[in-house]
N, C-alpha and C positions, 0 to 999 in steps of 0.2 A: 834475107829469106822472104819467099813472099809465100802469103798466109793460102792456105789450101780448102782448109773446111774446121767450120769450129762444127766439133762432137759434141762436146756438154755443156750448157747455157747453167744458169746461177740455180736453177731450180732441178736440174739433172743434177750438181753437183749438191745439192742440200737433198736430194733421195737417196743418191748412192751413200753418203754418212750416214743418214738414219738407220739405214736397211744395213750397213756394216755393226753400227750400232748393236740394232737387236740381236745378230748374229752372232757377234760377240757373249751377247748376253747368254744365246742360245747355250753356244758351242760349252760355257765358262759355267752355265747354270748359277748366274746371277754376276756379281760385281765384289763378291769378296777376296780379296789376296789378288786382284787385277792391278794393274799401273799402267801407264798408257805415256811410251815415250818417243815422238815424234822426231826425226831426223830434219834439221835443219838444213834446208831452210823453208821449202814450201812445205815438206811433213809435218813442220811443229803445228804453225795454225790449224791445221787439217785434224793434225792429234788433239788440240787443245778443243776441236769442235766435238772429237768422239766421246774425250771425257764430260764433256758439258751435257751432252746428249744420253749419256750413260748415267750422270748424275740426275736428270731430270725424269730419265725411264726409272729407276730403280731406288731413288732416294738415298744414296750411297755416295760418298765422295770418292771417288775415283783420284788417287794420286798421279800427276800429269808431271812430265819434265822432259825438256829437250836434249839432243843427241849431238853432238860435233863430230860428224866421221873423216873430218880430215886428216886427223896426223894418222889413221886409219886407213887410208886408202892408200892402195898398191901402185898407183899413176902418180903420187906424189911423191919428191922425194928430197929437193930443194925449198928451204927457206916456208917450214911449215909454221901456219899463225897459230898463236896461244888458243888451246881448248876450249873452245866456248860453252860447253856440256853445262847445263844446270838439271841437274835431278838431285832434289835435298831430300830424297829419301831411300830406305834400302832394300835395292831391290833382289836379295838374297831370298830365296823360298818363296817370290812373286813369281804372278802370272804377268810376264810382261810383253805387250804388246807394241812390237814396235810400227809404229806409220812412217810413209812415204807414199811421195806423193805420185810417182813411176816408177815402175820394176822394169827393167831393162834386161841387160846382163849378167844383174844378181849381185856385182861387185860392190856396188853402195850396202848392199844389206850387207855379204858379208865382214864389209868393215864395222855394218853396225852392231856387228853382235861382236866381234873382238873389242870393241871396243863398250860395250854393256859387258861382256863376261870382266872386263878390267874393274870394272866395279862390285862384280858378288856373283854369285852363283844364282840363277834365278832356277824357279823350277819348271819353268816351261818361258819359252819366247815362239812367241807368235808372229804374226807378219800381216799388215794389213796394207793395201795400196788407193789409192783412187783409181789409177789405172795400169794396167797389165799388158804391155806392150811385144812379148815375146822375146824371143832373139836369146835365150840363156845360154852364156858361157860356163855357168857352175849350177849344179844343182839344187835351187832353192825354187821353193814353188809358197807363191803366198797363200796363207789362210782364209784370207778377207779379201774380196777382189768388188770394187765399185763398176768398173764397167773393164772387159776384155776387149782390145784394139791390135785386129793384127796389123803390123807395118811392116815398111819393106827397110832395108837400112839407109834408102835415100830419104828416108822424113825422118822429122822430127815432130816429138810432142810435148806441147808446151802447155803447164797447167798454170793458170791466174789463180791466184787466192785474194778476198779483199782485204785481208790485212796488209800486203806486202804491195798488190798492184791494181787495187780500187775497184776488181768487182771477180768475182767468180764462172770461171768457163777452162773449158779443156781443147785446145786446138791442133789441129796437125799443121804442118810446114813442109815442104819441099828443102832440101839444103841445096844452096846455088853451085853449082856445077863449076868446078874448076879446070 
């Protein structure tokens, strides 16, 4: 793939978290009975930055846990790896918010929530993205949206996190033409 245009440099992407942040706060009228569970694998960091940020605005510990939506997803069907999901708490009668870090098609989220309803009944699940790429094959529309990018189905968007790939930015890509 050859790189096209980066959209969000390390300091676009530490706006768009704050400002989801407060929105969060907005929409939730504060941080109580909130949990904030990131899908794996550039969502967790991302989630793990809203709870922190949530925690720092509101003086509230915000419960944070990651999501494993593989054995979850509709595209797999052979030789699925062991659950990696850690969330040690319960998220039954929570507000929980799940993050990722691109909405595409819908089909990640929707395995994300069969796969959070397998754990409890929350009372509301929310959805928050870094970026919102269009293209929905199921009806899910996120709550929280960091920056809106329409594309076309020949790119790709590629988000860096500096936990996972040494620094923070949101890129497009062209896919090489076969």
């Amino acid at each position: 793939m050859e790189e096209k245009r980066i959209i969000m440099d390390d300091k676009a992407v530490g706006r768009a978290i704050a400002r989801i942040s407060y929105e969060i706060i907005e929409r939730n009228k504060g941080t109580d009975d909130i949990c904030i569970v990131g899908i794996l694998s550039r969502g967790a960091p991302l989630g793990k930055r809203i709870a922190a940020k949530l925690m720092e605005l509101e003086n509230n510990d915000v419960p944070f846990g990651t999501l494993d939506i593989t054995p979850y997803r509709d595209d797999k069907t052979d030789d699925i790896p062991q659950d990696e999901t850690d969330i040690s708490f319960p998220v039954r009668d929570k507000n929980v918010i799940i993050v990722d870090d691109v909405i595409f098609t819908g089909r990640s989220v929707r395995a994300a929530i069969d796969a959070l309803i397998k754990r409890g009944r929350p009372r509301s699940i929310q959805l928050a993205v870094l970026v919102d790429r269009g293209h929905r094959e199921l009806p899910i529309r996120p709550d929280y949206v960091g920056k809106n990018l329409p594309t076309s189905h020949s790119e790709v968007v590629k988000v860096s996190v500096t936990e996972l790939d040494g620094s923070d930015s949101v890129a497009i890509f062209l896919k090489e033409q076969k």
